[in-house]
C-alpha positions as protocol buffer text, in pm:
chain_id: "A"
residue {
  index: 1
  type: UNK
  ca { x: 0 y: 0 z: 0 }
}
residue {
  index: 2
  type: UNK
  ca { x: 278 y: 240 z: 91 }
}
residue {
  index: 3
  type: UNK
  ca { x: 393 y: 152 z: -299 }
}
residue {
  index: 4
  type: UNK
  ca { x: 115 y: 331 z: -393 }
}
residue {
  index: 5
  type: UNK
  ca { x: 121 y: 606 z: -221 }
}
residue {
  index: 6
  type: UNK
  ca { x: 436 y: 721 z: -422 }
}
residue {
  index: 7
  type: UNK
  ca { x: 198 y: 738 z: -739 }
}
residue {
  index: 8
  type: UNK
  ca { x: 101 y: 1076 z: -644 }
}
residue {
  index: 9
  type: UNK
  ca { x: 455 y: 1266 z: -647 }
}
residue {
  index: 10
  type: UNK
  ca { x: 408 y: 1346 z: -1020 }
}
residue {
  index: 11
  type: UNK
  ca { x: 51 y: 1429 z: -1001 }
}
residue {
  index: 12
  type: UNK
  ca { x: 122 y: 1676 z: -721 }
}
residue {
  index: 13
  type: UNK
  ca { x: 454 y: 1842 z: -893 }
}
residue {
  index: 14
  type: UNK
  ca { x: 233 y: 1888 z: -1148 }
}
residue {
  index: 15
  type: UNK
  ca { x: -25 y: 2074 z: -999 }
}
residue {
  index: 16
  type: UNK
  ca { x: 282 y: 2276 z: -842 }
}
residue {
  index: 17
  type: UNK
  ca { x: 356 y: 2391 z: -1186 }
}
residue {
  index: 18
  type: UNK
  ca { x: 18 y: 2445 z: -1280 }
}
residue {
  index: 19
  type: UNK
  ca { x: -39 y: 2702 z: -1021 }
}
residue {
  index: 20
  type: UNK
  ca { x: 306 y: 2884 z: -1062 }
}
residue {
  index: 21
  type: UNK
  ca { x: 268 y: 3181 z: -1311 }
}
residue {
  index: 22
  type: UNK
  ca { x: 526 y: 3094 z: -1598 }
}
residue {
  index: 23
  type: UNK
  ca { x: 309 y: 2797 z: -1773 }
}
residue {
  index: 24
  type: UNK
  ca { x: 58 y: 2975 z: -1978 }
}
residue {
  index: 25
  type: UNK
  ca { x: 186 y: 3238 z: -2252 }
}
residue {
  index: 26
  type: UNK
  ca { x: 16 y: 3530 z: -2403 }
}
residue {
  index: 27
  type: UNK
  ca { x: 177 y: 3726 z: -2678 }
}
residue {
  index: 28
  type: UNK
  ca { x: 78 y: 4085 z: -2714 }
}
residue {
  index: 29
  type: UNK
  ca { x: 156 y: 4387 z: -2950 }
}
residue {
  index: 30
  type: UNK
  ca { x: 190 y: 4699 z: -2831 }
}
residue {
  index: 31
  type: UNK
  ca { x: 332 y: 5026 z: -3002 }
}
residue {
  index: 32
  type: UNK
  ca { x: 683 y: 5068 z: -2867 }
}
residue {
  index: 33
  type: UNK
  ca { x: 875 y: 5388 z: -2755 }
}
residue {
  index: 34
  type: UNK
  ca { x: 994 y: 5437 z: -3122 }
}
residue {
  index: 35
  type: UNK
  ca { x: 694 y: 5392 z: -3287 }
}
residue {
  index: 36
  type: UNK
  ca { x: 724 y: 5049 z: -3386 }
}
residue {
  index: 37
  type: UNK
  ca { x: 495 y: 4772 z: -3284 }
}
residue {
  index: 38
  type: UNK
  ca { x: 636 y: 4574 z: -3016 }
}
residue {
  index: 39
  type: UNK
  ca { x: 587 y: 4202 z: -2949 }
}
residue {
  index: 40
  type: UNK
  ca { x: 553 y: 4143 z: -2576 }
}
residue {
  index: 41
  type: UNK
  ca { x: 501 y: 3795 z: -2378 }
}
residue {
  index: 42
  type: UNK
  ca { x: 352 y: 3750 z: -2082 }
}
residue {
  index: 43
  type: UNK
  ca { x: 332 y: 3427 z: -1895 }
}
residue {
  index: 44
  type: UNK
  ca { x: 33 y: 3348 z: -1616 }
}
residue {
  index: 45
  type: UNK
  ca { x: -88 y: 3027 z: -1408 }
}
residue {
  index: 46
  type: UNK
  ca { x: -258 y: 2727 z: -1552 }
}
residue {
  index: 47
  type: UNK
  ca { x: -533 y: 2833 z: -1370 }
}
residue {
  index: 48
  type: UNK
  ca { x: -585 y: 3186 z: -1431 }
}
residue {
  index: 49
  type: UNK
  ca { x: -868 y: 3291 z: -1643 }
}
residue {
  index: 50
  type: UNK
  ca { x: -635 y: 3554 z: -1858 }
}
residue {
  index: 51
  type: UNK
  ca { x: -574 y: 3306 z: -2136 }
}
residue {
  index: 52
  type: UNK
  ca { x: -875 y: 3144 z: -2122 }
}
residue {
  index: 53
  type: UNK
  ca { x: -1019 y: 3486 z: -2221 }
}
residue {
  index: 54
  type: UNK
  ca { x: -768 y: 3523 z: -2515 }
}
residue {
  index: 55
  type: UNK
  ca { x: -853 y: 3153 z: -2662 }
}
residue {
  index: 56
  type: UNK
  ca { x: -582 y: 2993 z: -2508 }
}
residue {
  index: 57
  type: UNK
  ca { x: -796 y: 2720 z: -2370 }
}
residue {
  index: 58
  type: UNK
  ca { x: -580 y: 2437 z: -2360 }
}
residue {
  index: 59
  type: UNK
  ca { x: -368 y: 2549 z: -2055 }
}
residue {
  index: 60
  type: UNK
  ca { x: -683 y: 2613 z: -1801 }
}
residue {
  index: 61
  type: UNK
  ca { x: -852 y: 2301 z: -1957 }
}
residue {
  index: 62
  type: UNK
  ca { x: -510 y: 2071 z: -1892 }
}
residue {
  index: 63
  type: UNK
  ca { x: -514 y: 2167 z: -1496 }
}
residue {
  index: 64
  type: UNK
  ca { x: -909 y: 2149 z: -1471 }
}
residue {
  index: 65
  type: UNK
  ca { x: -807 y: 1791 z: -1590 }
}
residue {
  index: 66
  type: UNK
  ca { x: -521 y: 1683 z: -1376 }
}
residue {
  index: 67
  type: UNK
  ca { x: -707 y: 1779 z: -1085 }
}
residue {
  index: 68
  type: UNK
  ca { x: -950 y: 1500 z: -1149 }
}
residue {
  index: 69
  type: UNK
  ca { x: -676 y: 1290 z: -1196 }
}
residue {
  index: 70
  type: UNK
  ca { x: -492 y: 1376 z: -876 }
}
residue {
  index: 71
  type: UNK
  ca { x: -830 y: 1271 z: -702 }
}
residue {
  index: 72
  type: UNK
  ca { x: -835 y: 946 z: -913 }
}
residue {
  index: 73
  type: UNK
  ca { x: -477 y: 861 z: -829 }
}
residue {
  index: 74
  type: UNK
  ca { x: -546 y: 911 z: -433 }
}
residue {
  index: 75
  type: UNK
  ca { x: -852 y: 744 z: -451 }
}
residue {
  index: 76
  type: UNK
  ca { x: -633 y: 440 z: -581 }
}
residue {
  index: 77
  type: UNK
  ca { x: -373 y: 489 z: -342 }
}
residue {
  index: 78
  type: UNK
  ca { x: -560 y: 472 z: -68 }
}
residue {
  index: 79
  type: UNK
  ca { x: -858 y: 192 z: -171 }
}
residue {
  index: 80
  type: UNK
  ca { x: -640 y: -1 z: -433 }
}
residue {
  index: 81
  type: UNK
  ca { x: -893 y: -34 z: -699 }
}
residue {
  index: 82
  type: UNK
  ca { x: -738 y: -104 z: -1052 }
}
residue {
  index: 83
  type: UNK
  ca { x: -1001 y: 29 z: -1221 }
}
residue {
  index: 84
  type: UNK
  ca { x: -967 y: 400 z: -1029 }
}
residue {
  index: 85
  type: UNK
  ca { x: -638 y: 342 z: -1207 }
}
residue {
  index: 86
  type: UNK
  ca { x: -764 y: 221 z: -1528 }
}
residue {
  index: 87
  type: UNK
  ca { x: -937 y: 596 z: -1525 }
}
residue {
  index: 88
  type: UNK
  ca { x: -746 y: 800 z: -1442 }
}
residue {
  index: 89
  type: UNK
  ca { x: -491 y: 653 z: -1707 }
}
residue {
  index: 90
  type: UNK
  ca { x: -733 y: 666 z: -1967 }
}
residue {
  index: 91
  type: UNK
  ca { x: -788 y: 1035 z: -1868 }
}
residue {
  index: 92
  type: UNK
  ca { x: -445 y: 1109 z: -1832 }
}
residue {
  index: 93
  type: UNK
  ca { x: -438 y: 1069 z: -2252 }
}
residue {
  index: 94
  type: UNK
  ca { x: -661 y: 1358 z: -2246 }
}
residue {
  index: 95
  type: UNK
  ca { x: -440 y: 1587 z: -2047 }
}
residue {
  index: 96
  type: UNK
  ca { x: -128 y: 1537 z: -2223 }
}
residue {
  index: 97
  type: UNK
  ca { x: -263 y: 1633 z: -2541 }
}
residue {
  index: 98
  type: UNK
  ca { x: -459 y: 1922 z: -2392 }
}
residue {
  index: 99
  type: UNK
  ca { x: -116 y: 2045 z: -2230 }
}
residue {
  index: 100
  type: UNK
  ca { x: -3 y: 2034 z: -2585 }
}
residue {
  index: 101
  type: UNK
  ca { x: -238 y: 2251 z: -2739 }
}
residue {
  index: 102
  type: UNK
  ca { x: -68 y: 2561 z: -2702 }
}
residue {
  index: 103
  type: UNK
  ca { x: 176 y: 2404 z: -2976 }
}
residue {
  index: 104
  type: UNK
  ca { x: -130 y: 2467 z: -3213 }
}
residue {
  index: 105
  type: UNK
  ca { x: -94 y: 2816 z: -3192 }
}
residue {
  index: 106
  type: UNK
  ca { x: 255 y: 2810 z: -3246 }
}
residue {
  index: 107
  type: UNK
  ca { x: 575 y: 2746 z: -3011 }
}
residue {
  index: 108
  type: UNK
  ca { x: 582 y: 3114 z: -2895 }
}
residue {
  index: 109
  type: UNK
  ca { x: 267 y: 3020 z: -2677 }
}
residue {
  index: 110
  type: UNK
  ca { x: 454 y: 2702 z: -2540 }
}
residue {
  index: 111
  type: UNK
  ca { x: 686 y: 2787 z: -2252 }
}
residue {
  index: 112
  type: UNK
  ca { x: 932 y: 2566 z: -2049 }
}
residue {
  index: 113
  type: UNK
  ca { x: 713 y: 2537 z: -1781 }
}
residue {
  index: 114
  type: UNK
  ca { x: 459 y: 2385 z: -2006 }
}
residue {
  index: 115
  type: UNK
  ca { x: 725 y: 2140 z: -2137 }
}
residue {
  index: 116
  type: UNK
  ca { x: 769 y: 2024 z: -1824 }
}
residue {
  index: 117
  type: UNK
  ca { x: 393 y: 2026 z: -1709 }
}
residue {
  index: 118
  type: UNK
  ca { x: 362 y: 1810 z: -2048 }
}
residue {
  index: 119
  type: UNK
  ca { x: 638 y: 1561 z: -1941 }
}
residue {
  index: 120
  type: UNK
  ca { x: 562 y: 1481 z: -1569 }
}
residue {
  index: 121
  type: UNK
  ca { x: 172 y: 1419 z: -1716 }
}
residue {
  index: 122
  type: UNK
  ca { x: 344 y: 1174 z: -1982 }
}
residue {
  index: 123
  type: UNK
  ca { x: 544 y: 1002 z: -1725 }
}
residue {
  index: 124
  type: UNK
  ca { x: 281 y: 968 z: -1517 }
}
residue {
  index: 125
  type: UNK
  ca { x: 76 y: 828 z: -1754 }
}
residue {
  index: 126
  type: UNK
  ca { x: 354 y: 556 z: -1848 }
}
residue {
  index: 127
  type: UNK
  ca { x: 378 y: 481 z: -1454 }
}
residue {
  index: 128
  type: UNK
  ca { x: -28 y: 420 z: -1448 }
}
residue {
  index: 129
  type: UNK
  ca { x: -33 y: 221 z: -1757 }
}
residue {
  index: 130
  type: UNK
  ca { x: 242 y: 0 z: -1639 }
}
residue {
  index: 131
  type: UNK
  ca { x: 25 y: -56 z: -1305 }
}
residue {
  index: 132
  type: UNK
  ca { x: -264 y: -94 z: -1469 }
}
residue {
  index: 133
  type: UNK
  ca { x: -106 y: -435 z: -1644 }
}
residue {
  index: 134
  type: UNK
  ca { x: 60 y: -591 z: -1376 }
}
residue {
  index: 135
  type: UNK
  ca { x: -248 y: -612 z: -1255 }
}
């Protein structure tokens, strides 16, 4: 049981990033101090609602996600039901690619943070789908 409890380091490093304000990137114009049009980028939370409101849905709609997982994975750590597992695997897909989708608008909305959100979802995935058929 203790073994299982070590299923929910990624999870929560992820939600760690998620929450710290360098994962989610906005690129603005603005005229600059000689007259030319400046390209700025600013970088918010996973969470906050600032890129949502700019169509940059994919960040907001990735952490919405891996907090159901989160609760999936400690609800398997702590009852030991494969099929908790099984679900939060299968949902798991869904968040990768969702972390992703700021990639669709181009790589100057991706930012290392992201990267990283992106891999520690993937890994976790692997680890689930590897306990998933042992069992």
């Amino acid at each position: 049981m203790k073994k299982r409890f070590l299923y929910l380091i990624l999870p929560i490093i992820t939600l760690i990033l998620e929450i710290l304000p360098y994962g989610a990137v906005l690129n603005f114009a603005r005229p600059a101090t000689d007259g030319s049009i400046g390209h700025f980028r600013e970088l918010y939370s996973y969470f906050d609602l600032m890129p949502f409101g700019y169509a940059n849905f994919a960040p907001f709609i990735a952490a919405i996600i891996s907090c159901l997982v989160f609760l999936l994975v400690a609800i398997y750590c702590v009852k030991g039901n494969i099929r908790v597992a099984a679900k939060a695997r299968n949902i798991l897909y869904v968040a990768a690619v969702m972390s992703l989708g700021p990639l669709v608008l181009g790589v100057r909305y991706f930012s290392v943070v992201g990267g990283f959100i992106t891999l520690t979802l993937i890994v976790e995935l692997l680890l689930l789908h590897r306990a998933v058929r042992q069992k």
